[in-house]
C-alpha positions as CSV (number, residue, x, y, z in Angstrom):
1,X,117.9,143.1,2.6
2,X,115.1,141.0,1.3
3,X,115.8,137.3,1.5
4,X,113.4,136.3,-1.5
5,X,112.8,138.8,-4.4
6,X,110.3,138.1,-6.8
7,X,109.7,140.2,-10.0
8,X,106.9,140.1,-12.7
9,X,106.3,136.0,-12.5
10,X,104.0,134.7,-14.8
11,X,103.1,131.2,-14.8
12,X,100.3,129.4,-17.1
13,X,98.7,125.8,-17.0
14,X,97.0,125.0,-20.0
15,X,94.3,128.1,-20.7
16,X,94.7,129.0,-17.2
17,X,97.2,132.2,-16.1
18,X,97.6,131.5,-12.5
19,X,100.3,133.9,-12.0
20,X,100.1,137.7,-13.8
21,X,102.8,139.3,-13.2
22,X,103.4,138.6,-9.3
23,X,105.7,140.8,-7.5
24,X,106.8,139.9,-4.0
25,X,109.5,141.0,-1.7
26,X,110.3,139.1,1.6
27,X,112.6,140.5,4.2
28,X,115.0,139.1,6.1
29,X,114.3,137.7,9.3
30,X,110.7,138.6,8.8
31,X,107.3,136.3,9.5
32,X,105.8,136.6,6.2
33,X,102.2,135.6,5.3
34,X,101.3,134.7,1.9
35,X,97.9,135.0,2.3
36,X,95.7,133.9,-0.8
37,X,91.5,132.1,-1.3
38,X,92.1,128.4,-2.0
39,X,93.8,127.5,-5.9
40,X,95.3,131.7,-5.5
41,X,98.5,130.4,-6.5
42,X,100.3,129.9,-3.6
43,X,101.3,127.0,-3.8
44,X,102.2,127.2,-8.0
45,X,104.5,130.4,-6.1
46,X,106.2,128.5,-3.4
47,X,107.2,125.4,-6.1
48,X,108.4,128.3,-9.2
49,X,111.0,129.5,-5.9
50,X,112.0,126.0,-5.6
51,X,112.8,125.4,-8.8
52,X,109.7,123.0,-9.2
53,X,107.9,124.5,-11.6
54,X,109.6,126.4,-14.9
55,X,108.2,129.9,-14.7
56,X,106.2,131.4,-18.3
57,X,108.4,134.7,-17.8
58,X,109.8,136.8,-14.3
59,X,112.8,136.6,-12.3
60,X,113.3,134.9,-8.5
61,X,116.3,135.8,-6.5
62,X,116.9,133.9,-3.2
63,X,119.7,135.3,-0.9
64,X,120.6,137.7,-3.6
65,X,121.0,134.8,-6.3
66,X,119.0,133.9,-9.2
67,X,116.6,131.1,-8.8
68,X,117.2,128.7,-12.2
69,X,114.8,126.1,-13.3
70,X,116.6,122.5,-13.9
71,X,119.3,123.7,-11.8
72,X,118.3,124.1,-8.0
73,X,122.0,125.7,-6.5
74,X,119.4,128.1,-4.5
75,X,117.8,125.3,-2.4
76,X,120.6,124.8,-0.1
77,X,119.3,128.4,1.4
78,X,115.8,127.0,1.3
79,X,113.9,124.5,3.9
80,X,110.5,123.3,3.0
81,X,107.8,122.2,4.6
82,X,104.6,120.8,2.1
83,X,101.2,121.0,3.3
84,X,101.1,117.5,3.3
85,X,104.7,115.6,4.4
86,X,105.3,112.3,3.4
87,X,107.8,110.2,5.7
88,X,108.8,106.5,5.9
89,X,106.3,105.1,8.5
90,X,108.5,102.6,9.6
91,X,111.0,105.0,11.1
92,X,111.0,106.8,14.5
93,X,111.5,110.8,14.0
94,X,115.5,110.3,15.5
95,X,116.2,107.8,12.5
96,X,114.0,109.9,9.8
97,X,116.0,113.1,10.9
98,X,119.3,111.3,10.4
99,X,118.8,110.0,7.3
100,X,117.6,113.3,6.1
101,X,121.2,114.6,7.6
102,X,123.4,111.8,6.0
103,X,121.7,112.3,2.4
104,X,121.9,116.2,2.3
105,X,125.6,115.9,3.6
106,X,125.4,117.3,7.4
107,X,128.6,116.2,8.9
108,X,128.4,113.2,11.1
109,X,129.8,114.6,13.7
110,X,127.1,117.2,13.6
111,X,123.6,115.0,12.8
112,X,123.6,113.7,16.5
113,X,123.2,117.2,17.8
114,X,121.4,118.9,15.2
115,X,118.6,116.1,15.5
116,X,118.6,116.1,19.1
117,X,118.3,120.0,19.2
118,X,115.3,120.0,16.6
119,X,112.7,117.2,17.8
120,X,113.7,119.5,21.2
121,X,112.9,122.6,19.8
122,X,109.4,121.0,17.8
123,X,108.4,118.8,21.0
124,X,109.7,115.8,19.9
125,X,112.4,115.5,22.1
126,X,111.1,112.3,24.3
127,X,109.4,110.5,21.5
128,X,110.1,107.2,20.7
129,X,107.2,105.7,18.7
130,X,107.2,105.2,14.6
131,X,105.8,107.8,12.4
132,X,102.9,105.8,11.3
133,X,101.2,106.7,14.6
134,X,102.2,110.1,14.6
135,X,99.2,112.2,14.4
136,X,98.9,115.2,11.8
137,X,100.3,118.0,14.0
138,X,103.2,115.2,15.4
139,X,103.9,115.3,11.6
140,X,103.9,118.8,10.9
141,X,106.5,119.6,14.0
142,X,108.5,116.5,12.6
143,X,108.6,118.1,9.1
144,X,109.4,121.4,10.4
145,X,112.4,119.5,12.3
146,X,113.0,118.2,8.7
147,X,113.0,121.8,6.9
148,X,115.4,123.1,9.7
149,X,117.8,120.7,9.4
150,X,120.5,122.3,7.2
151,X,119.9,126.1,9.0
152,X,118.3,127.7,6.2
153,X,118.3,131.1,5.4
154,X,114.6,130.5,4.3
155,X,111.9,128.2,5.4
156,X,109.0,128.1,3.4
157,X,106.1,126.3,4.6
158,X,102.7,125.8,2.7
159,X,99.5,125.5,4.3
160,X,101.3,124.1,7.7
161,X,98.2,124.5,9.8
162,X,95.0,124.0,7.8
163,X,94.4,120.7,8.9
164,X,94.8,121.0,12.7
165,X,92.9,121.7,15.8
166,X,93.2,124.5,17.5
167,X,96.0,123.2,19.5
168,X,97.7,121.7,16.7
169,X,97.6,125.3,15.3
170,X,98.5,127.1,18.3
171,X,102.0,124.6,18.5
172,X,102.8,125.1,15.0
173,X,102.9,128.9,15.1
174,X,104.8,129.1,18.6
175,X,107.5,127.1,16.8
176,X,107.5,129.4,13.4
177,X,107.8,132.3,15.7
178,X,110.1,130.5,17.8
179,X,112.6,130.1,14.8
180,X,112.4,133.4,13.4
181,X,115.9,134.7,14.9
182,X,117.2,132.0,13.0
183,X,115.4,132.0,9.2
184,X,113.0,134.2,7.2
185,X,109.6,132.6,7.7
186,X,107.2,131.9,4.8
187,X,104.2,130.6,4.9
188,X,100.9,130.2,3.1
189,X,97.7,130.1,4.4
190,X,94.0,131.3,4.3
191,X,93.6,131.2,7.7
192,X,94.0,135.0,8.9
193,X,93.7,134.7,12.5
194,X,97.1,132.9,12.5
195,X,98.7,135.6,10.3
196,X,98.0,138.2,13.1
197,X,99.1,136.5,15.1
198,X,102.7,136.0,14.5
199,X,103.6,137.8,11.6
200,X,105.4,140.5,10.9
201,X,104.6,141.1,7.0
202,X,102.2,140.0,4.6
203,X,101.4,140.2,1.1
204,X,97.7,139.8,-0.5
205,X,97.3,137.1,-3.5
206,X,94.4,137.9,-5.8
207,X,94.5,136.8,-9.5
208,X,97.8,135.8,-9.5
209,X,99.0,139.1,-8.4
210,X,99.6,140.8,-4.9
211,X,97.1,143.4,-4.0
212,X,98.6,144.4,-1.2
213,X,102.1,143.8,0.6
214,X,104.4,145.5,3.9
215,X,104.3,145.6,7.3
216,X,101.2,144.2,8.9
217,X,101.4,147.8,11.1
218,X,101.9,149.8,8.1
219,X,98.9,148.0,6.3
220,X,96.6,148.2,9.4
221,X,97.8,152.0,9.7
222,X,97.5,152.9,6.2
223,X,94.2,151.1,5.9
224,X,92.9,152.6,9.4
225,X,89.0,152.9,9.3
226,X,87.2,156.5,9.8
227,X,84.7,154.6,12.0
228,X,84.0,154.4,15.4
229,X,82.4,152.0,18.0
230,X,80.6,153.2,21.3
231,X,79.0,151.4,23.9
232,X,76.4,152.7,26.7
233,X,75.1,151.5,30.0
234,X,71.5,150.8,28.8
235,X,69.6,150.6,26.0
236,X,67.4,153.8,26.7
237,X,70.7,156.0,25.8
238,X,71.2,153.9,23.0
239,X,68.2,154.7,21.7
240,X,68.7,158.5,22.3
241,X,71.6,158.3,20.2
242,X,70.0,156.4,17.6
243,X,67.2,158.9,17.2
244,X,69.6,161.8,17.3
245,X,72.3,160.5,14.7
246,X,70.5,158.8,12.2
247,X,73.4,157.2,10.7
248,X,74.6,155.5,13.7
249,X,74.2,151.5,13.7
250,X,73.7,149.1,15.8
251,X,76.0,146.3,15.8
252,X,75.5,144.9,19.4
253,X,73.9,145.0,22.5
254,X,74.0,148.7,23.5
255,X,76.8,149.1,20.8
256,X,76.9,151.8,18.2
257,X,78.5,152.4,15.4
258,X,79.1,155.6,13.0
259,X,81.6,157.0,10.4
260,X,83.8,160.0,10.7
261,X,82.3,161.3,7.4
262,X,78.4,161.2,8.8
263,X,79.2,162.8,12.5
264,X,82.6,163.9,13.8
265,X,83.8,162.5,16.7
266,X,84.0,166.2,19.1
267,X,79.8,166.4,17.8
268,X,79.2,163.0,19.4
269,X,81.0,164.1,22.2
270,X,79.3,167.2,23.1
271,X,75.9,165.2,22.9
272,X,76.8,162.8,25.1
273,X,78.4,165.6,28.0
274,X,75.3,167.8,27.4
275,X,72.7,164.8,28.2
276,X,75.1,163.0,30.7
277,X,74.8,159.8,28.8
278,X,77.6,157.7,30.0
279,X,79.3,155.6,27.9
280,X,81.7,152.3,28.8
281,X,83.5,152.5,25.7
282,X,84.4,154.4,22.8
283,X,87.3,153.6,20.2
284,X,88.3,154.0,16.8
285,X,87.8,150.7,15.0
286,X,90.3,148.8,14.1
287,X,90.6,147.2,10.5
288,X,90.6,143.3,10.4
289,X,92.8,141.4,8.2
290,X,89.4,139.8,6.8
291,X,88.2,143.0,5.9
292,X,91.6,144.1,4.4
293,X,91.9,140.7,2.1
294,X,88.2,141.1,1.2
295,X,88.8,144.7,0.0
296,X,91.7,143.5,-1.9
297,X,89.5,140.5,-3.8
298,X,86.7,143.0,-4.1
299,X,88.7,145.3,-6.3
């Protein structure tokens, strides 16, 4: 089941189309990256689902119902999580995440334990200072706390580590993938290195549409590249290759590259057993995610 559905949204600011016609499809329980260049539209996206923005034309379903703009029913399946939060500095994160559960209607007999549960779960468990000296990661994990509060189905989160350090990064995405048996994860970003690293699916914005969308296997596997990297002991058999298979490129110290297309893999092979050249690697290479999106903007 998917969790969001969007068909053929179009959405228009003045002379400027920044959605054409996206389609999008989120499953359930899934780590989805909405990966997109900076002004893509992922953010105009994430704020049509919410009811935010009045779409030009298309059709949004959340948890099998009908997103409607003016009249948000769907957002009590929906957490959110801006890519900047704004809080009330003068609260600690215990009173901002029970006021949140008193004006959303979480039963009082439940706030106590749902707040003590979440700062737990985001690291906040043993903090007692105000917000206004939280740093920007301590904000992030709080607003995530925030997002979480009324169990949604789906937590949408834009941009939630494009500010941070690395370790600010690295504690954001433990917690999205800690959550995931809970909610269906999505989140914006241009940063692909976190994508690979915890999702599960992705989808490609370019031009206000989606390139490409699936399984981050399926899309690796389907995009799988016909070239090959080998490495040898020293450079003198590096240069024998070289001069033997012209096409072959050098992309590092003793490390070789060639494609499928100029010299098979089994000619190669037979090369390197007939001259005894030994070799300390020799794989298939993988595609990136970079070169994936650039291929997709390319187009």
């Amino acid at each position: 089941m998917d969790m969001l559905h969007i068909t053929d949204l179009h959405k228009r600011f003045g002379d400027k189309e920044v959605l054409n016609g996206l389609n999008l499809a989120v499953p359930e329980h899934s780590i989805f990256g909405f990966i997109g260049k900076n002004g893509a539209g992922k953010t105009t996206t994430m704020k049509t689902v919410l009811g935010l923005l009045k779409a030009d034309a298309g059709e949004i379903i959340v948890n099998g119902e009908k997103v409607v703009y003016g009249q948000t029913s769907t957002n009590r399946y929906i957490g959110y999580l801006p890519d900047v939060p704004e809080f009330y500095p003068f609260m600690t994160a215990p009173e901002y995440l029970r006021f949140c559960g008193e004006i959303t209607g979480v039963e009082k007999s439940e706030i106590e334990k749902r707040c003590k549960e979440l700062l737990e779960l985001v690291g906040l468990g043993d903090e007692t200072h105000r917000i206004k000296g939280f740093s920007r990661g301590m904000k992030q994990r709080l607003g995530i706390a925030q997002a979480l509060l009324n169990r949604p189905k789906l937590l949408i989160c834009d941009e939630p580590t494009s500010a941070l350090d690395p370790v600010g990064r690295k504690e954001i995405l433990d917690i999205l993938l800690a959550v995931r048996e809970q909610t269906t994860v999505l989140f914006s970003t241009h940063i692909l290195s976190d994508v690979e690293r915890i999702c599960t699916d992705v989808a490609f914005l370019n031009n206000g549409v989606v390139g490409v969308q699936g399984k981050l296997s399926d899309i690796k596997t389907k995009y799988r590249s016909e070239e090959y990297l080998l490495e040898t002991e020293n450079d003198a058999d590096m240069l024998i290759l070289q001069q033997s298979f012209l096409n072959m490129r050098q992309t590092g110290r003793n490390q070789l590259v060639f494609h499928e297309s100029d010299n098979t893999i089994f000619e190669v092979l037979h090369f390197v057993a007939d001259r005894h050249i030994l070799l300390l690697k020799i794989e298939r290479a993988e595609p990136t995610l970079e070169s994936l999106f650039m291929e997709v903007v390319e187009k």
